[in-house]
N, CA, C and O of each residue as an XYZ file, in Angstrom:
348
protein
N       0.845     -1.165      0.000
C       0.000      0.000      0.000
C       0.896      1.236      0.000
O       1.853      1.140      0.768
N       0.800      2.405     -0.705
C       1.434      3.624     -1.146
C       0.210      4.032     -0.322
O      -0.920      3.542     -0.321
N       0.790      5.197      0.479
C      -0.027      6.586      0.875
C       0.649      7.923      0.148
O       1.723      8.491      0.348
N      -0.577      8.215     -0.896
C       0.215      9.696     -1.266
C      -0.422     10.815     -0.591
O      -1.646     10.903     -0.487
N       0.577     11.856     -0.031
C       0.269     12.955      1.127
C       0.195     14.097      0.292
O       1.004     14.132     -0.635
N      -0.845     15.329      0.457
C      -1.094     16.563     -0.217
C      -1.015     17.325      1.147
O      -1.519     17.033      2.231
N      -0.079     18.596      0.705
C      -0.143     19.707      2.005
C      -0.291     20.520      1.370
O       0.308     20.789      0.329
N      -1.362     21.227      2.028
C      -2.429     22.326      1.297
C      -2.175     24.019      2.274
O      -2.393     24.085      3.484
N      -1.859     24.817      1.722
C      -1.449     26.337      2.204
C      -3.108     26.300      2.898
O      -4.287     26.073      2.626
N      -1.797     26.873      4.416
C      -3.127     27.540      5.218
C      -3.874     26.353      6.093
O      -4.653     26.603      7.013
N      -3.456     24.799      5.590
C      -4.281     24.180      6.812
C      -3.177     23.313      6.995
O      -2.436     22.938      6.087
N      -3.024     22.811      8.919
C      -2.181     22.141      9.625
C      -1.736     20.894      9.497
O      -0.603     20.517      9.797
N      -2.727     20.144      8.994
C      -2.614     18.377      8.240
C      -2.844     18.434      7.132
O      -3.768     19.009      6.555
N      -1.637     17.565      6.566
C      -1.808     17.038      4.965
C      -3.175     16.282      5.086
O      -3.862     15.993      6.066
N      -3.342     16.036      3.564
C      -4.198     15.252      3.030
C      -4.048     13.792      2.765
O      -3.070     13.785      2.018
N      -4.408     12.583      2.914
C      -3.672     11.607      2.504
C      -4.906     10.542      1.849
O      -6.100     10.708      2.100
N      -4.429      9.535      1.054
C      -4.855      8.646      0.265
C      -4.378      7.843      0.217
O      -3.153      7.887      0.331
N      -5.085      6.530      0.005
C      -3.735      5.111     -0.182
C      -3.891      4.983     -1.418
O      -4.593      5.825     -1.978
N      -3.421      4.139     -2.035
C      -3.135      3.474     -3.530
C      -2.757      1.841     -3.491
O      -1.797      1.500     -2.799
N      -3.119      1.361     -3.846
C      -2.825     -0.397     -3.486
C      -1.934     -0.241     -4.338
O      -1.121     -0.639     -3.504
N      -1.117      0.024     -5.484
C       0.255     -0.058     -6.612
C       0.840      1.040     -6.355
O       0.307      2.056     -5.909
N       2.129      0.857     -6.665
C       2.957      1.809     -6.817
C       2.574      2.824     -8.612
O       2.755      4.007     -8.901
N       2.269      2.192     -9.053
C       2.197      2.686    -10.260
C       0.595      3.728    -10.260
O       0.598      4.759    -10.934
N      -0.364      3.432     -9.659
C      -1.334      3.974     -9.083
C      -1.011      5.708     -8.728
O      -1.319      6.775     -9.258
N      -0.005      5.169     -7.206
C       0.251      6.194     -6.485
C       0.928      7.453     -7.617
O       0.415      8.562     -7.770
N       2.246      6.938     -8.367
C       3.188      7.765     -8.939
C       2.276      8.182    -10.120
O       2.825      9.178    -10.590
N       1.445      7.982    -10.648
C       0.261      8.683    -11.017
C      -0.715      9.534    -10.746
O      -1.434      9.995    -11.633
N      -0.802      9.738     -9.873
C      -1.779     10.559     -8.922
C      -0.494     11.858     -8.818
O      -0.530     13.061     -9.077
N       0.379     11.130     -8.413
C       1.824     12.379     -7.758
C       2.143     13.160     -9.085
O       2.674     14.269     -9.014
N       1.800     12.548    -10.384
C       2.358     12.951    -11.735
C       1.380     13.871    -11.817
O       1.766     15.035    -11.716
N      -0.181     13.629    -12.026
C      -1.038     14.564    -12.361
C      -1.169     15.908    -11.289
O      -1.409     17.044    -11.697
N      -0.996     15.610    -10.063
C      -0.899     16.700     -9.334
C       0.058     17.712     -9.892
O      -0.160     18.896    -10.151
N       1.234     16.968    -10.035
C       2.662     18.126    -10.143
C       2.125     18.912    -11.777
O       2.524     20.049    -12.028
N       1.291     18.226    -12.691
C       1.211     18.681    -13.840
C       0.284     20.048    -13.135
O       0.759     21.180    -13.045
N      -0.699     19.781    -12.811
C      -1.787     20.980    -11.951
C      -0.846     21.865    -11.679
O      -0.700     22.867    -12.378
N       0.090     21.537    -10.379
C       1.186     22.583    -10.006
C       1.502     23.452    -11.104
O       1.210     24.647    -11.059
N       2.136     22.881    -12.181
C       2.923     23.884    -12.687
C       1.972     24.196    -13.685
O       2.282     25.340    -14.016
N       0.800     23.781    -14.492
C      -0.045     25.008    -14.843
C      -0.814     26.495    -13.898
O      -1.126     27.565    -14.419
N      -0.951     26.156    -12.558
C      -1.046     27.389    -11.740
C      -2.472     27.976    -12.319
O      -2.618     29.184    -12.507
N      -3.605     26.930    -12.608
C      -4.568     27.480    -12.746
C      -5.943     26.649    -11.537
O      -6.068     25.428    -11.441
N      -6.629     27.461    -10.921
C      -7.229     27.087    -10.138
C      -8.663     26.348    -10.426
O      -9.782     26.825    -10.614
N      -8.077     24.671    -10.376
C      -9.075     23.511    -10.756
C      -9.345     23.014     -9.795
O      -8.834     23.480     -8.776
N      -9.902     22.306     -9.722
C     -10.607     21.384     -8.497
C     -10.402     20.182     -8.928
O     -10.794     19.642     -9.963
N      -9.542     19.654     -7.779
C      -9.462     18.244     -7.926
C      -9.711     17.611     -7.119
O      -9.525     18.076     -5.995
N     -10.283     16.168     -7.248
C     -11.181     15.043     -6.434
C     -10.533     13.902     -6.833
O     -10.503     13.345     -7.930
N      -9.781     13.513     -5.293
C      -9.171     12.014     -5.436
C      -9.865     11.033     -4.986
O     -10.990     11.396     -4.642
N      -9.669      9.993     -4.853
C     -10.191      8.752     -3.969
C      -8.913      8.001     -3.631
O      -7.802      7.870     -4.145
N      -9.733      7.437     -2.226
C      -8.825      6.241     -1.383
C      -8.928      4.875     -1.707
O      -9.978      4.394     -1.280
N      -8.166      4.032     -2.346
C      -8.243      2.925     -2.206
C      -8.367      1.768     -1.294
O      -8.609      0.620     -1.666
N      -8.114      2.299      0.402
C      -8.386      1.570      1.117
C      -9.650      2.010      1.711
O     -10.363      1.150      2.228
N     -10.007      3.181      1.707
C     -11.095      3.344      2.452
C     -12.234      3.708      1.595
O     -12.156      4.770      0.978
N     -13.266      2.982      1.477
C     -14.142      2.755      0.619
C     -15.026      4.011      0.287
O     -15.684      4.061      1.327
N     -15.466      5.046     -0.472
C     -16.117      5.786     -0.088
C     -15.582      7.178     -0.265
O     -16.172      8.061     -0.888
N     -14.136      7.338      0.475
C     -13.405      8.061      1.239
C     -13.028      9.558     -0.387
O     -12.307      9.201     -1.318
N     -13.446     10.560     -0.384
C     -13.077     11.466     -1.320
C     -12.925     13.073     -0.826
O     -13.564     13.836     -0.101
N     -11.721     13.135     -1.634
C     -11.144     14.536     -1.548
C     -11.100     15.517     -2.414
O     -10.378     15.446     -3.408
N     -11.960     16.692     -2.120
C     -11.780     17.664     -3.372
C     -10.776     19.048     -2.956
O     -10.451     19.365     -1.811
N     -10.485     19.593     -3.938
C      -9.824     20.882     -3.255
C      -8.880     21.542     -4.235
O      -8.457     20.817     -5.136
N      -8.425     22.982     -4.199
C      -8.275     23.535     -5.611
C      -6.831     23.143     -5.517
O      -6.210     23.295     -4.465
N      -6.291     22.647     -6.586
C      -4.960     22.504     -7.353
C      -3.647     23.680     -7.001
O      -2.478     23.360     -6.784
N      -4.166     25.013     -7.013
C      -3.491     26.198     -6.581
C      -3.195     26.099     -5.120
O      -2.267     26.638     -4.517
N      -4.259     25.220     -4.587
C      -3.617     25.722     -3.118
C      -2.805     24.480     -2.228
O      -2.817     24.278     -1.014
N      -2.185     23.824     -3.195
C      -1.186     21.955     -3.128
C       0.302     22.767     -2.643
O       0.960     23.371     -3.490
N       0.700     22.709     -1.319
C       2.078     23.232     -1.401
C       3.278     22.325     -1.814
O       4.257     22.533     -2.532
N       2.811     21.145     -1.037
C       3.627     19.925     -1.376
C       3.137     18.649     -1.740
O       2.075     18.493     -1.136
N       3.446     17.482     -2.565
C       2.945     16.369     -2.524
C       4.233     15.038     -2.118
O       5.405     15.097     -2.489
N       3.767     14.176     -1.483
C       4.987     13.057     -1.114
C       4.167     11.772     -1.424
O       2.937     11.820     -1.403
N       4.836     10.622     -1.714
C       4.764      9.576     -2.182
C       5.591      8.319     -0.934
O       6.810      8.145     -0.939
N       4.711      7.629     -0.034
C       5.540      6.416      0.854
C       4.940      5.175      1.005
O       3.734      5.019      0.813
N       5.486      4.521      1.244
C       5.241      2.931      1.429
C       4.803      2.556      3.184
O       5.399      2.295      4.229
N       3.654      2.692      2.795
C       2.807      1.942      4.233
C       2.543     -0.045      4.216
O       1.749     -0.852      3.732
N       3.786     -0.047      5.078
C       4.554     -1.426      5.142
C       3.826     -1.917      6.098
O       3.798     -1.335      7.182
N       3.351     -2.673      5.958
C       2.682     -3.875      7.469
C       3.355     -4.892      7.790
O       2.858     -5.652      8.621
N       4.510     -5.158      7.295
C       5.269     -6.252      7.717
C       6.027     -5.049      9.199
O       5.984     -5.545     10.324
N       6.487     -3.963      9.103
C       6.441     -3.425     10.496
C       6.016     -2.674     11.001
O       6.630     -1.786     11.592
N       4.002     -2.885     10.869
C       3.333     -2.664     11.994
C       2.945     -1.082     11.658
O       2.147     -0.464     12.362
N       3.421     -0.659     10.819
C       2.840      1.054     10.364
C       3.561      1.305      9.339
O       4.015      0.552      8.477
N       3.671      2.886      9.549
C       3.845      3.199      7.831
C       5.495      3.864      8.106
O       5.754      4.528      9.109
N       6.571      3.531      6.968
C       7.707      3.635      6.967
C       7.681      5.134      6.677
O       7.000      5.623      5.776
N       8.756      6.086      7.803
C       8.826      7.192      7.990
C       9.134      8.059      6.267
O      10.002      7.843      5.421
N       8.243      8.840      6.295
C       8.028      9.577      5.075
C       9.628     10.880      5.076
O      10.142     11.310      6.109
N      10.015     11.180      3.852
C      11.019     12.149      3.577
C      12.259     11.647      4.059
O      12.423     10.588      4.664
N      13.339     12.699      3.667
C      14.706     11.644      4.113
C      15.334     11.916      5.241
O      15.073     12.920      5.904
N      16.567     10.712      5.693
C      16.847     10.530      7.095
C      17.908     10.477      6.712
O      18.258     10.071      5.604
N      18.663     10.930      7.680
C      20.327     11.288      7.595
C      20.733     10.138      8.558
O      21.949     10.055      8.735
N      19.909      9.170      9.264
C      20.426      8.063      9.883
C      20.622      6.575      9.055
O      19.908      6.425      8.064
N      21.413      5.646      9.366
C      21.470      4.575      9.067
C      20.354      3.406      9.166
O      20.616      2.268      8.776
């Protein structure tokens, strides 16, 4: 399972979504960044793959960051997102 994270200007928690493929996720991360750099204010509506139901709308202009991680259950949660200067 991929969780891709949206941090949106102006509010305190990202946004997040799962993706059962990797190829899924890095798709979702592709079309966002395309939004980014046109800089025109669309509305976009994702869905969760694990949670049935589960949908997100919200304008494209206001995406500060997007990240892409691997929510591993072989240990028990999700492997720490961004990079680590530890071993």
């Amino acid at each position: 399972m991929y969780v891709v994270e949206i941090t949106l200007k102006l509010s305190p928690l990202p946004l997040s979504v799962q993706r059962k493929e990797l190829a899924g996720a890095e798709s979702l991360y592709k079309d966002l960044c395309r939004k980014l750099e046109s800089g025109q204010p669309k509305l976009m509506e994702i869905t969760c793959d694990q949670v049935q139901g589960k949908k997100v709308a919200f304008l494209a202009t206001d995406v500060l960051a997007v990240q892409i991680y691997e929510k591993s259950a072989a240990s028990g949660g999700v492997r720490r997102p961004g990079f680590s200067f530890g071993s």
